[in-house]
C-alpha positions, -999 to +999 in steps of 0.1 A: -388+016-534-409+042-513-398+051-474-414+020-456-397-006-478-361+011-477-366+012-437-377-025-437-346-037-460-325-014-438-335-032-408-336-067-422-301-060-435-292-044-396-304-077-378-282-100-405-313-112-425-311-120-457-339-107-483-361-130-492-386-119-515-370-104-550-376-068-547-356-064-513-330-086-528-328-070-559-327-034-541-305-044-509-271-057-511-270-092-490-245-082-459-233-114-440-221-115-408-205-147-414-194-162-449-183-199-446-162-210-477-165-247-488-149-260-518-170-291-531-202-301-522-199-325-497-184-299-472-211-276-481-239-303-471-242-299-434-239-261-438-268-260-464-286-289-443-285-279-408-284-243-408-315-233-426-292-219-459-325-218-480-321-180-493-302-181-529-290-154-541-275-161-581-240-142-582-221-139-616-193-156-622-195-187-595-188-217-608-215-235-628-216-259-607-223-240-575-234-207-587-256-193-555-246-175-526-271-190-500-276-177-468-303-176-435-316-151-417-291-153-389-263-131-414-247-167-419-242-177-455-221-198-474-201-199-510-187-232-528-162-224-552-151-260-568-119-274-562-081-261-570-066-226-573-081-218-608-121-220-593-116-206-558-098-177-570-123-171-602-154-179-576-140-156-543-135-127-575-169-130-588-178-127-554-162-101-541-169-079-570-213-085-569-230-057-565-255-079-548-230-084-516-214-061-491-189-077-472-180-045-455-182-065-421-180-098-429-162-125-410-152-155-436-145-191-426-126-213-450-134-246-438-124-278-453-109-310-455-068-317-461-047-342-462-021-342-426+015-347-410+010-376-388+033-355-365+006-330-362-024-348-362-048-375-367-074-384-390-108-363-383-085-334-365-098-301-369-063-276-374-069-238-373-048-220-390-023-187-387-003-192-417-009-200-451+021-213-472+022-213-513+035-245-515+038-244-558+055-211-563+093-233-566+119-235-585+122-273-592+147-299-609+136-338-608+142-351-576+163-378-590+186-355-599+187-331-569+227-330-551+228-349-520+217-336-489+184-321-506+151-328-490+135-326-527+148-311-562+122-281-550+137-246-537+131-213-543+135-188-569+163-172-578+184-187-551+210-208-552+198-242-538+178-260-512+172-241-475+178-208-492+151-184-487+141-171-525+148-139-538+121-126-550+080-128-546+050-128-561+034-115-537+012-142-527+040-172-512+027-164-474-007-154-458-001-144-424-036-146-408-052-125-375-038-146-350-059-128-321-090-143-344-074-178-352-068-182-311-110-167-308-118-194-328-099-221-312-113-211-276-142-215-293-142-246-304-113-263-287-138-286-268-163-297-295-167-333-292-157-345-330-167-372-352-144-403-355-146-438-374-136-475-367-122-475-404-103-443-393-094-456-356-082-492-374-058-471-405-046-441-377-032-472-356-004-481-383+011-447-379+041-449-353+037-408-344+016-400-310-003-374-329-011-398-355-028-427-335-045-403-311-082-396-311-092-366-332-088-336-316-085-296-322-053-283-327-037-254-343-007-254-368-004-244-404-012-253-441+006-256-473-014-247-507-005-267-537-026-276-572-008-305-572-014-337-549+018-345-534+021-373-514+052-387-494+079-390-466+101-366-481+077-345-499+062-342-469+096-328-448+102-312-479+072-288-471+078-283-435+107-268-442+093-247-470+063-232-447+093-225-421+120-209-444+091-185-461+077-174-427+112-174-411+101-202-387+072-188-381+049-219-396+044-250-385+032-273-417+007-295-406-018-294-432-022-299-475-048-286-497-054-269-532-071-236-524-062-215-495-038-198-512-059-185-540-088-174-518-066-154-500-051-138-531-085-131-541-098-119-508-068-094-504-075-081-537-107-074-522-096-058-494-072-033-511-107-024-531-122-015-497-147-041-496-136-065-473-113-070-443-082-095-441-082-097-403-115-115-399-106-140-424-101-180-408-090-209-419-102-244-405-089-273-421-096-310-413-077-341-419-094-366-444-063-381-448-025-386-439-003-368-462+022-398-462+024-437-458+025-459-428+062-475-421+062-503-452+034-488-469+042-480-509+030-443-512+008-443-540-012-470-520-015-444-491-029-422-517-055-447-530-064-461-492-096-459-479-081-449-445-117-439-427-110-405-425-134-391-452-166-392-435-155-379-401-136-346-416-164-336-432-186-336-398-159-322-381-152-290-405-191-283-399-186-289-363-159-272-353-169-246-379-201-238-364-192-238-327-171-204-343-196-188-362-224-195-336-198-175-315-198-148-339-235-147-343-249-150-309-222-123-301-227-100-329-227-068-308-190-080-293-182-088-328-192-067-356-163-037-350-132-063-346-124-095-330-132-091-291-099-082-267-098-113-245 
């Protein structure tokens, strides 16, 4: 590349654009300002849709399915690593590790849907989160089984029994994220008006919790990370008190899903590597559905309900999520060197 070419790329990459023609990509490293992590591709849609996403760049080792990096000229761009622990940890790797990215300044947003407590929350809420709880990494003994007065037959490892904090770690049970970013990106976005249903307004209204029956709103509490669909009263209880004894009741549980977890692992893996920073990492999670039945409802036809809340936590990840990394991008110079003192 001669002088005039390495000054353009170095001031496309400066003003967050993304190289469009395949020299400059091939030469430059794509640098986002914002990286927004969806997990399938219907919470990828409206990001690819409406924000212009149209640069691809092909990154080894992304799933098959979704195995582009794609980006606008803005320094927005957006990953989608398939669903479960196994792909967002493989994808968020491959990632990390491409030549082809420098994430050296990078802000990432994990935004998507989640099943949630109906004391927390409401069909279509949009949750940010400060903590993120391995919900998996248990001991467990069939709950049929379990001594009376346990929540579930699930406690930790190597102690002695329910409500006792384990004792011993992987390493990866609790993600406490930036909290002065998590409360950036709420003020940000606390007053987005969100998307709701009739199909969601008629299911919420079985639910006897406030929180539950309310209109969607935006709201801060924590998830729990699991591979496993759980579903259920006391599975439910059973991982509020989980998020709480890890994070010394720290966490509040309000949200399920199957990757956080993982993304983090892999991120922090990143960031011990040098290329990345863990303190501009956020999580935005949105209920599509309520993480346990109505009063008289069998739960395994709370799983299989069409309860309305699909359609409007999809809009509402991309809502929220945007009002945030507009923030971030209209602001860049307040931005790039930390989260802004408020």
């Amino acid at each position: 590349m001669n002088s005039a070419s390495s000054l353009l790329a170095a001031s496309l990459l400066g003003c967050g654009l993304v190289a469009g023609s395949p020299a400059l990509a091939a030469d430059a490293p794509v640098a986002p300002k914002v990286l927004v992590i969806s997990m399938f591709k219907h919470e990828a849609s409206s990001w690819l849709e409406k924000e212009g996403l149209t640069d691809k760049i092909a990154i080894d080792g992304l799933s098959e399915d979704f195995p582009d990096l794609s980006c606008n000229d803005r320094g927005l761009c957006l990953v989608t690593t398939s669903m479960g622990y196994a792909n967002a940890a493989s994808s968020i790797t491959a990632l990390v590790l491409s030549p082809k990215v420098d994430l050296s300044q990078t802000y990432f947003l994990i935004a998507g849907i989640a099943g949630i407590d109906p004391a927390n929350g409401t069909l279509g809420s949009a949750m940010w989160a400060r903590y993120a709880i391995d919900g998996g990494l248990q001991w467990r003994i069939d709950d049929r089984e379990a001594p009376e007065g346990w929540v579930s037959g699930g406690f930790g490892m190597f102690s002695k029994g329910y409500g006792e904090k384990p004792g011993s770690f992987y390493g990866t049970e609790v993600y406490h994220l930036n909290e002065a970013l998590a409360d950036a990106a709420f003020e940000a976005s606390k007053d987005v008006e969100l998307a709701d249903s009739e199909g969601a307004s008629a299911y919420r209204a079985h639910y006897a919790e406030e929180a539950a029956k309310a209109k969607p709103s935006v709201g801060m509490c924590d998830t729990v990370s699991t591979d496993q669909w759980w579903h259920g009263v006391a599975l439910g209880e059973a991982m509020n008190d989980w998020a709480a004894l890890l994070s010394d009741g720290a966490a509040d549980y309000c949200t399920t899903q199957q990757e956080d977890n993982a993304t983090l692992t892999a991120l922090s893996r990143g960031e011990k590597l040098g290329k990345l920073h863990m303190d501009r990492v956020a999580i935005l999670r949105t209920a599509s559905n309520f993480d346990r039945p109505y009063p008289g409802q069998a739960p395994q036809d709370s799983l299989n309900a069409n309860s309305g809340g699909f359609m409007p936590a999809i809009t509402n990840a991309y809502l929220v999520g945007k009002a945030f990394t507009d923030t971030v991008l209209d602001n860049w110079g307040d931005w790039k060197d930390g989260v802004p003192a408020r």
